[in-house]
N, C-alpha and C positions, 0 to 999 in steps of 0.2 A: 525201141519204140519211140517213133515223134511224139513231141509235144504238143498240143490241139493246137492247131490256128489261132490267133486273135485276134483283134484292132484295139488299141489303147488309146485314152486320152494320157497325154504326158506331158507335164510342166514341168519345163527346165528353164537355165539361165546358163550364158556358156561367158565365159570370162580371156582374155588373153592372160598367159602366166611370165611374170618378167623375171622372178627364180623359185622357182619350184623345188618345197621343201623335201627335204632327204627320199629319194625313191629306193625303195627296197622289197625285197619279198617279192613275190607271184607277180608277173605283168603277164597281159593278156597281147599276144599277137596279133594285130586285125589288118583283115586286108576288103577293103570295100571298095566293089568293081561300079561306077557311076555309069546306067547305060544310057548310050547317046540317044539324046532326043527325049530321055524321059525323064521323068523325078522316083527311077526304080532303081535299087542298088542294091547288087549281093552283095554280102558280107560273108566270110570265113574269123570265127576267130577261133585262134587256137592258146587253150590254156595251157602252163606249165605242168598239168599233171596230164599231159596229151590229152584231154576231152578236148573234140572240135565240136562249133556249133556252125551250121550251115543255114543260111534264113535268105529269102528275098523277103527285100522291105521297102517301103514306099512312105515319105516322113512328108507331109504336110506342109505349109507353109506357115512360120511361127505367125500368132497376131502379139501386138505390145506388150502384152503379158505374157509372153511367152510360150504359150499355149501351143505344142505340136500332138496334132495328130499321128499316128504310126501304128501303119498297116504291117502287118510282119507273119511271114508265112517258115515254119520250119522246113528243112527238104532236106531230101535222102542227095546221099552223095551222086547218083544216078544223075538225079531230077537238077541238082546244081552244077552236073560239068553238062548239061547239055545249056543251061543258062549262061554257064561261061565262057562258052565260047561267042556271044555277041557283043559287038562293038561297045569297047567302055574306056573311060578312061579311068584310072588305077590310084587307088589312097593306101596308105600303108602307115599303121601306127602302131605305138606301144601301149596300152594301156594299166595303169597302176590306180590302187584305190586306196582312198587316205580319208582321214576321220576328222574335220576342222570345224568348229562350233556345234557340235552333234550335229552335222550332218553328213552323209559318205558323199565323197568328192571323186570326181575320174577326173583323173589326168594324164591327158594324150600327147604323147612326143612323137610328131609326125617324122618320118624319114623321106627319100627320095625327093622328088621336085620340091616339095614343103618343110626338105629337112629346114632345123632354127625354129618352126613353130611348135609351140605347147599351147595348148589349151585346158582348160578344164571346165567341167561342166557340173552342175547340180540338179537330180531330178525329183519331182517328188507328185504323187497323185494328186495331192490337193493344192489349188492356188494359192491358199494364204500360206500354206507351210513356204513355201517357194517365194514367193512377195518379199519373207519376215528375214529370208537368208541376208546374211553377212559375208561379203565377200573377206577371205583372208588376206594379208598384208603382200601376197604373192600374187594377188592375183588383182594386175593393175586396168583393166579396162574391159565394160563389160560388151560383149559383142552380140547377143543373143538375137538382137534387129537388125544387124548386119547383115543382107544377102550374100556378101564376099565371104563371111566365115559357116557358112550352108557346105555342109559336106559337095554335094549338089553342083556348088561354083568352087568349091577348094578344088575339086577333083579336074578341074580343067584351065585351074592357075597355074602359070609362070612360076621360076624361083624371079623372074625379075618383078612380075605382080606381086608377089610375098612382099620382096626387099621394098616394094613403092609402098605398100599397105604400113606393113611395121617401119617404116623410115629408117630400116637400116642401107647400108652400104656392100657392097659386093667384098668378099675375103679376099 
């Protein structure tokens, strides 16, 4: 049985991570299909105890507070391969969740075009809880106003856009 449909208010703050503390136990597999031309994206994520979740989702654009809306619709596996078959281009991470100043933290270790980036992110319903966050000693720059680090725009960056963004150099 699906889950009802929703639309959520969600405030987050998303961070670049320059070493991210010990990862272990259960990472979540995600793969989110960016379709061209829109701001709509499927997601597959697949948990280590095999539950997949299948959802098209449509995330807002943050204002300074960080404030994203996000549209998120559950779908049957049916209903998401006929969605994926249009035109997207393709994000691929790992996601691991860690517990830093009471509060749960994800942390995303992108692979393919993006591999080298980690992110993590903070979310929470209410703005002051999310305002009052502390970012951890790992986590050196916050990018939440950044349109470059928008799923949205990562999904259609270069590994050499990465390298120019983070100011690293080619391996």
């Amino acid at each position: 049985m699906l889950k009802p449909n929703y639309t959520a208010v969600e405030y987050e703050r998303r961070f670049l991570v320059t070493a991210a503390p010990q990862l272990h136990g259960p990472a979540i597999q995600i793969t989110d299909r960016h379709l061209t031309g829109t701001r709509v994206y499927l997601r597959k994520a697949i948990h280590t105890d095999g539950n997949t979740a299948l959802r098209l989702c449509k995330q807002y654009a943050a204002g300074a507070s960080g404030c994203a809306a996000i549209a998120v619709e559950e779908l049957t596996p049916h209903d998401f391969v006929l969605y994926e078959h249009m035109e997207a281009n393709v994000i691929t991470k790992r996601r691991w969740h860690v517990e830093t100043g009471g509060a749960a933290v994800a942390i995303d270790v992108f692979s393919g075009p993006l591999q080298g980036l980690v992110l993590c992110e903070v979310a929470a319903a209410v703005e002051a809880e999310i305002a009052a966050f502390e970012a951890p000693a790992w986590a050196r720059t916050e990018v939440t106003s950044d349109p470059f680090f928008a799923g949205g725009t990562l999904a259609f960056a270069t590994p050499d856009h990465l390298r120019v963004r983070l100011g690293t150099t080619p391996a």
